[in-house]
C-alpha positions as a Python dict, from the first residue, in 0.01 Angstrom:
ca = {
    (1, 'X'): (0, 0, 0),
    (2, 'X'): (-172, 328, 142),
    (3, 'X'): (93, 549, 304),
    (4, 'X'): (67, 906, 457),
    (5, 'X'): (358, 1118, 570),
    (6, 'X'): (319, 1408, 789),
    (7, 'X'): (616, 1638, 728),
    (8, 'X'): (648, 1949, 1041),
    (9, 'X'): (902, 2234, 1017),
    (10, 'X'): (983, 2370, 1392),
    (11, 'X'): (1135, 2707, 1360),
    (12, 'X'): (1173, 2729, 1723),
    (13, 'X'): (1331, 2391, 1740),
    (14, 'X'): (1558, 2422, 1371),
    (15, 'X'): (1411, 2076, 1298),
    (16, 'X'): (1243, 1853, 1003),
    (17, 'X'): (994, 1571, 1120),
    (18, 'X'): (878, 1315, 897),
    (19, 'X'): (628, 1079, 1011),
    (20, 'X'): (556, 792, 794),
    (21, 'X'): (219, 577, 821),
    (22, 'X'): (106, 324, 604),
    (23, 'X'): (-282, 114, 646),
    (24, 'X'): (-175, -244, 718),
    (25, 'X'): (-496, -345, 875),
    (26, 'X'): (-570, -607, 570),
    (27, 'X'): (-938, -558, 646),
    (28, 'X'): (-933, -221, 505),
    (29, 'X'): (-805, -331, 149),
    (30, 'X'): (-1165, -303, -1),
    (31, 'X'): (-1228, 25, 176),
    (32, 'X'): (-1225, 336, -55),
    (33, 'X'): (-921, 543, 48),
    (34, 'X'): (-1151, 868, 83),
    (35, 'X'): (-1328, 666, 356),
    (36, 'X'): (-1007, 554, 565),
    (37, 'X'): (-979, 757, 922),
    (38, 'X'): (-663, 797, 1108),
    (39, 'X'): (-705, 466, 1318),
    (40, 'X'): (-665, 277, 1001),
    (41, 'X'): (-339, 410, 979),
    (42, 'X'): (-4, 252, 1167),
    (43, 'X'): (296, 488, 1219),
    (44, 'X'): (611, 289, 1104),
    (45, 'X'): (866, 543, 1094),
    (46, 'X'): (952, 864, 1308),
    (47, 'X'): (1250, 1050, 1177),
    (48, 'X'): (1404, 1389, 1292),
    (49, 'X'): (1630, 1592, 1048),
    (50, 'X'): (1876, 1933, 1193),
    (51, 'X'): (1692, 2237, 1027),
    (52, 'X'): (2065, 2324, 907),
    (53, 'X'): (2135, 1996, 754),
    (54, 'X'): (1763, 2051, 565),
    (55, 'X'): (1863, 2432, 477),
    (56, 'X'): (2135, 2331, 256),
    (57, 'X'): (2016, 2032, 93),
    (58, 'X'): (1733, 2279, -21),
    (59, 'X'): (1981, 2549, -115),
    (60, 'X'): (2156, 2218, -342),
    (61, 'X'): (1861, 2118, -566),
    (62, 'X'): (1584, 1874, -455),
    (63, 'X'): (1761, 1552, -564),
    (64, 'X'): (2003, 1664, -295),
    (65, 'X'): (1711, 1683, -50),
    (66, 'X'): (1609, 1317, -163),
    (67, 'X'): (1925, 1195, -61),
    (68, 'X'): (1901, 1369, 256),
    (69, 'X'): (1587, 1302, 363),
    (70, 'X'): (1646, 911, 237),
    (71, 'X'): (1720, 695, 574),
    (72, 'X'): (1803, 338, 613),
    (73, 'X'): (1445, 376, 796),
    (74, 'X'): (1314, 607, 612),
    (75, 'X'): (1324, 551, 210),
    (76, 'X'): (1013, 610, -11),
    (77, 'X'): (1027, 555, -402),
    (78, 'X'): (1110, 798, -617),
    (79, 'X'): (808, 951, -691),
    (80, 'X'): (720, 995, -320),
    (81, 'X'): (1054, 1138, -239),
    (82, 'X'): (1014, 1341, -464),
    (83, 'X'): (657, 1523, -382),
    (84, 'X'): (823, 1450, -28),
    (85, 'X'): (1134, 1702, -101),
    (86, 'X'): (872, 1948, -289),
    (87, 'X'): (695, 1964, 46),
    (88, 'X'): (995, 2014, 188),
    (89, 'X'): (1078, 2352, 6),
    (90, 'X'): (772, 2458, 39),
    (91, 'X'): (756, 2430, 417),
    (92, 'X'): (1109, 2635, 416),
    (93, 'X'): (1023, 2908, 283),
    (94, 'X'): (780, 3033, 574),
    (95, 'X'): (882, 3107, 903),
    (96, 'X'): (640, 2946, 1082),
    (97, 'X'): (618, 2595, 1221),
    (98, 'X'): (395, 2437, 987),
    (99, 'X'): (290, 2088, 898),
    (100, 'X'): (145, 1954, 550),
    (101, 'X'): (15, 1566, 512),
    (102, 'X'): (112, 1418, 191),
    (103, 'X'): (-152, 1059, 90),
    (104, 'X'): (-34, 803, -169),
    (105, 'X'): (-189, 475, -274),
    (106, 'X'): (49, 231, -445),
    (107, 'X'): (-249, 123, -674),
    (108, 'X'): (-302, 501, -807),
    (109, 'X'): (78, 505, -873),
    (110, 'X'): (40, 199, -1073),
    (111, 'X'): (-280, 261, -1349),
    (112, 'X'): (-118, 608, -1422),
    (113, 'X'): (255, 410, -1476),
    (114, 'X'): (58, 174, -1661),
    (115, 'X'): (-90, 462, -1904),
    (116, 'X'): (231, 616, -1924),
    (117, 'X'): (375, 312, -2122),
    (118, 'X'): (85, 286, -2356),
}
């Protein structure tokens, strides 16, 4: 699967967004993930998070922040959560409202776990 999160920090508001879309359009399974545009992409999950809440799982370590940021809606595998969280504490430490997409392809994740074990 071919997933995308867009992850916005709102000073103004003290909240975390994460928007998670994934390309379930099976049509686009031969198409080269460079080439997909935003159409081919379906949101599936729209989750708000308290900037306090956020402030102190980042002030408690980033497998903290995993658990935070994990929902019942909203729980991507480790390796996602975890670029997810990094993304995270990056985004805290300006003061600006700022947004950062993060693109992962399940297939990518599996040839490097399959080198890995080599």
């Amino acid at each position: 699967m071919r997933q995308k999160y867009r992850i916005c920090q709102s000073q103004k508001k003290n909240t975390l967004n994460i928007k998670e879309f994934a390309v379930l359009d099976k049509d686009t399974k031969n198409v080269d993930s460079s080439m997909l545009r935003e159409d081919h992409f379906d949101l599936i999950c729209d989750q708000d998070y308290d900037g306090k809440t956020i402030a102190r799982a980042v002030a408690a370590g980033c497998d903290e922040l995993v658990e935070t940021l994990r929902t019942p809606n909203l729980y991507p595998i480790a390796p996602y959560a975890e670029k997810i969280a990094e993304s995270v504490i990056d985004l805290t430490q300006g003061d600006e409202d700022r947004c950062v997409e993060l693109f992962f392809d399940d297939n990518e994740l599996f040839v490097s776990e399959i080198s890995i074990h080599r």
